[in-house]
N, C-alpha and C positions, 0 to 999 in steps of 0.2 A: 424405716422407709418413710416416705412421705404420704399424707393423704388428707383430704378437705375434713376440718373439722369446726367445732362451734366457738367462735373467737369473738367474743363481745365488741371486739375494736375494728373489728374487716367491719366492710359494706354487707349489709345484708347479714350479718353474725358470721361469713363464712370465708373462708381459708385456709392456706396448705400449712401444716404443722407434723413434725414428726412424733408417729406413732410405733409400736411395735413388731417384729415382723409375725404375719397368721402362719398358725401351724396346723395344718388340715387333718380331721380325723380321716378314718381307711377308708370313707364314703366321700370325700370331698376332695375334688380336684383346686391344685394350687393355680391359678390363673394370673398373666402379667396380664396389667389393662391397661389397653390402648385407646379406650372413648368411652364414654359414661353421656347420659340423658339425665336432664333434670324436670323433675316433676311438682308439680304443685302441692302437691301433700308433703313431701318430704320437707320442702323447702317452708312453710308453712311450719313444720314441727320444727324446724331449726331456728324460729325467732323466737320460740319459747323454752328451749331445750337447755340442758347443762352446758358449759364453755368443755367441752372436751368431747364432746356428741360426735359420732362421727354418721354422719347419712349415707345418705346412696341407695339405689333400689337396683337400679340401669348399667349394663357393664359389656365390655366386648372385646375379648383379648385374643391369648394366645394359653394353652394348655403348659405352662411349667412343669408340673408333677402329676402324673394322672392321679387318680384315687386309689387307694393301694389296694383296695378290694374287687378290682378289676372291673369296677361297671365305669359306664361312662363314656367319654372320650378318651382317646388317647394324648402321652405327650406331643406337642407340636399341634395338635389340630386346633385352626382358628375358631372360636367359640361364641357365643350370646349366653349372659344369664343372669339369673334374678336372686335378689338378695332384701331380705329384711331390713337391711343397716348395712352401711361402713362400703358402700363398692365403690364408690369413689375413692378410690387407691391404685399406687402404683403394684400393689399386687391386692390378690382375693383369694379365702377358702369359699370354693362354692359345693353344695349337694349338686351330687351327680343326676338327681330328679331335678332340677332347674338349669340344666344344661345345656344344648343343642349347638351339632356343628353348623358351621358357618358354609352353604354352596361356594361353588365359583361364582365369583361376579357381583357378592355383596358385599359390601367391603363397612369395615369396624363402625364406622358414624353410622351408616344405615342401619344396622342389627343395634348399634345400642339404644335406637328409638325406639324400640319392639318391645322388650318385658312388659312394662307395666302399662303403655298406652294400647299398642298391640292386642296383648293378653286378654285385658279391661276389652277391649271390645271385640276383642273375636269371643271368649265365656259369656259375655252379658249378652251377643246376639244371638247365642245358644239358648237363652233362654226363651226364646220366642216358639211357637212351635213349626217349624219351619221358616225357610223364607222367601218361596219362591211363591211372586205375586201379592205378595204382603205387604200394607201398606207401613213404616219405620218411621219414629221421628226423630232425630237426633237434635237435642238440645244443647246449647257450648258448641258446634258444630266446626266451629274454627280450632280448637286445642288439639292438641295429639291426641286424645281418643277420637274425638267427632269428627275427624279425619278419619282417621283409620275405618272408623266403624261404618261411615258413608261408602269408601272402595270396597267393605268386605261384604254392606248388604248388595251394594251393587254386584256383584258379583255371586250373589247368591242368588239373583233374579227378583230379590226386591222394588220396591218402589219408594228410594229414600227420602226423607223430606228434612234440611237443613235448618236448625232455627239460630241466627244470628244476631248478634247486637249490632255490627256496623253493616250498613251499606256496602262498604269499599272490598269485603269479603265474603260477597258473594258471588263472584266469579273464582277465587279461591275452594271453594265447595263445592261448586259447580264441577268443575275442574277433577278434585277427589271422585265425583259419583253423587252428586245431590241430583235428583231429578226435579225436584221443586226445592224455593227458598223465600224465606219466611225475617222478615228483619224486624227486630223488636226486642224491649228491652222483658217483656214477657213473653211466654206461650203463646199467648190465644192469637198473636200474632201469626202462629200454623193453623189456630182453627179452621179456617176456611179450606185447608187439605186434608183434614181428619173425616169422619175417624179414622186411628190409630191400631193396629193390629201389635204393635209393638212398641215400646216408648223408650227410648234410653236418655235417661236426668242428671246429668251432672249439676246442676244449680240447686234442685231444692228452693226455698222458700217460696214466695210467690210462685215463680214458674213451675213449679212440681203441684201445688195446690190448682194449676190450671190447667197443665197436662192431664191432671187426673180425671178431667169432664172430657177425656177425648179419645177416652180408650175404648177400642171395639166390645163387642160383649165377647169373651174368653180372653180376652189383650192381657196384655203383661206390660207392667210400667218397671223399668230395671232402675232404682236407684244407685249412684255412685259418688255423688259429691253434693257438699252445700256449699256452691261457693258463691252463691246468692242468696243464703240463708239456711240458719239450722232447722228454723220450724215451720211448715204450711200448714196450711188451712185447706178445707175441701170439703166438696158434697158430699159425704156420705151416702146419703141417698143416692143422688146419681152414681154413685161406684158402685153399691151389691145393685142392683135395679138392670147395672148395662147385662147383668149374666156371666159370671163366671169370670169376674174381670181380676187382677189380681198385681200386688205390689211387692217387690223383690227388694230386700235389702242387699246389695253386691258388695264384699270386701274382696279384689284380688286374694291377698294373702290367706282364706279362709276357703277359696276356688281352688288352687291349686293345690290341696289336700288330696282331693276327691280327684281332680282333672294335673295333671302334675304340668309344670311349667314348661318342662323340656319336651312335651308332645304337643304342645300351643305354638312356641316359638320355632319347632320344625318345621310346624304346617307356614307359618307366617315370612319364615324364611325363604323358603321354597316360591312362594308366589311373590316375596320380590326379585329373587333371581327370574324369575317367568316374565318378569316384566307388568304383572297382574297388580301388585300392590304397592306405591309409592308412597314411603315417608317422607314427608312433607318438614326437612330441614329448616330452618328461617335463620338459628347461628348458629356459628358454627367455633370455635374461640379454645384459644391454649385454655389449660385449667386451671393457669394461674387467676384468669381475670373470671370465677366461679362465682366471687360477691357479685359483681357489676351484672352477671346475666343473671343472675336468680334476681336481683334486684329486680332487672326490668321482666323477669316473668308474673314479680308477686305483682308489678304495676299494669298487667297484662300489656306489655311492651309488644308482644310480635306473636302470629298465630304458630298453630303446628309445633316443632320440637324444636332444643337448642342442643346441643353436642357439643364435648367438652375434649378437649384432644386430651391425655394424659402424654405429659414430656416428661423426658428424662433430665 
């Protein structure tokens, strides 16, 4: 079968090469996929990675073989699910724990933005305690998480507060569920709507060193990415002093141990059939052309998620 793999000669290291067909253990449904999501991390590992790497996190098909040990979904049922490596493929073994049917009304591109930006921010605003009346920051606020995570505090009765680098995307956030917005190539750029009862940090470097002077006393700052730096800096002082303030190292794939994939992705499901939750598409592209859009993701080319059609 075919599927996107690491090819030192494509754009962006990536393209379709034939690999093997997957053979499902008794726990794992065989799934044909019909749209996959591309995410910054993955694509990220694939400029450094072996020529034969095959990525993928993001997937959303059709149910080929149930899992022979009877949990799951059944064959036939349209599906969402999350995967370590390799889903970007015209088929997938997936754990029947990272599952979830697909309602009526959402259809393959929409579910395949869910797994890892979804997940990443409906767990990480879990870790808040509560969030009804709380004040949220979201940091990267334009990405498929900080979309997501701006509709799902808003809907938790939140008080979101957006931090963005351009101007021109702040009516985009707005739009998602930001109640305030904050434009700046740091933090402190929110400070004036803090403090913070909740922080969620995709950047790291500076801006995570700055968020950390803005957290409530008990607040929780959820780290998830450095993709404005591996290392910050920060007051100490000001952090034990706010009372009980506290920092969250977040890896998806280490959450859904404990919280499994397939009871995130139903919840997330459900409220975009509701009409409550919009993924925020920006491409949309056969899988052939998977270099040229990861390209323009690593060059932050477009906000929100890109969706990859898998063709035959």
């Amino acid at each position: 079968m075919r599927a996107v793999i690491v090819n030192e000669s494509a754009t962006a290291r990536l393209g379709l090469g034939e690999v093997e067909e997957p053979e499902p253990t008794p726990s794992e449904a065989l799934v044909r996929v019909f749209a996959v999501s591309l995410n910054r991390g993955e694509v990220r590992r694939s400029q450094t990675a072996e020529p034969g790497f095959r990525p993928g996190w993001d997937l959303a098909g059709i149910v080929e073989r149930a899992a022979a040990d009877g949990t799951g979904p059944p064959e036939g049922a349209r599906v969402v699910g999350l995967l370590g490596s390799g889903a970007w493929a015209e088929r997938a073994v997936v754990p029947t724990g990272a599952l979830a049917e697909l309602p009526d009304g959402v259809s393959f591109g929409q579910a395949a933005t869910l797994p890892v930006a979804g997940l990443t921010a409906l767990y990480a605003l879990e870790k808040g305690d509560g969030l009804l009346g709380r004040n949220v920051l979201v940091t990267g606020a334009s990405g498929g998480v900080g979309l997501f995570a701006l509709g799902l505090a808003s809907l938790g009765g939140a008080r979101p507060v957006a931090l963005v680098r351009r101007e021109e995307h702040a009516g985009l956030v707005r739009e998602a569920g930001a109640a305030e917005v904050a434009v700046g190539e740091g933090a402190a750029a929110a400070g004036r709507f803090g403090p913070f009862d909740l922080i969620l940090d995709s950047l790291g470097g500076g801006p995570l060193g700055e968020a950390m002077g803005m957290i409530s006393p008990r607040g929780t700052c959820v780290a998830f990415g450095p993709s404005a730096g591996a290392e910050a800096t920060f007051d100490v002082s000001a952090f034990y002093l706010s009372g009980g303030a506290s920092l969250y190292g977040f890896i998806l794939f280490h959450e859904v141990l404990a919280k499994p994939a397939s009871d995130g992705l139903a919840r997330l499901t459900k409220l975009v059939a509701e009409g409550r939750l919009a993924p925020r598409i920006s491409v949309e592209e056969p899988w052939t052309e998977v270099g040229p859009v990861a390209r323009r993701l690593l060059d932050r080319g477009y906000p929100g998620k890109a969706v990859l059609r898998v063709e035959g």
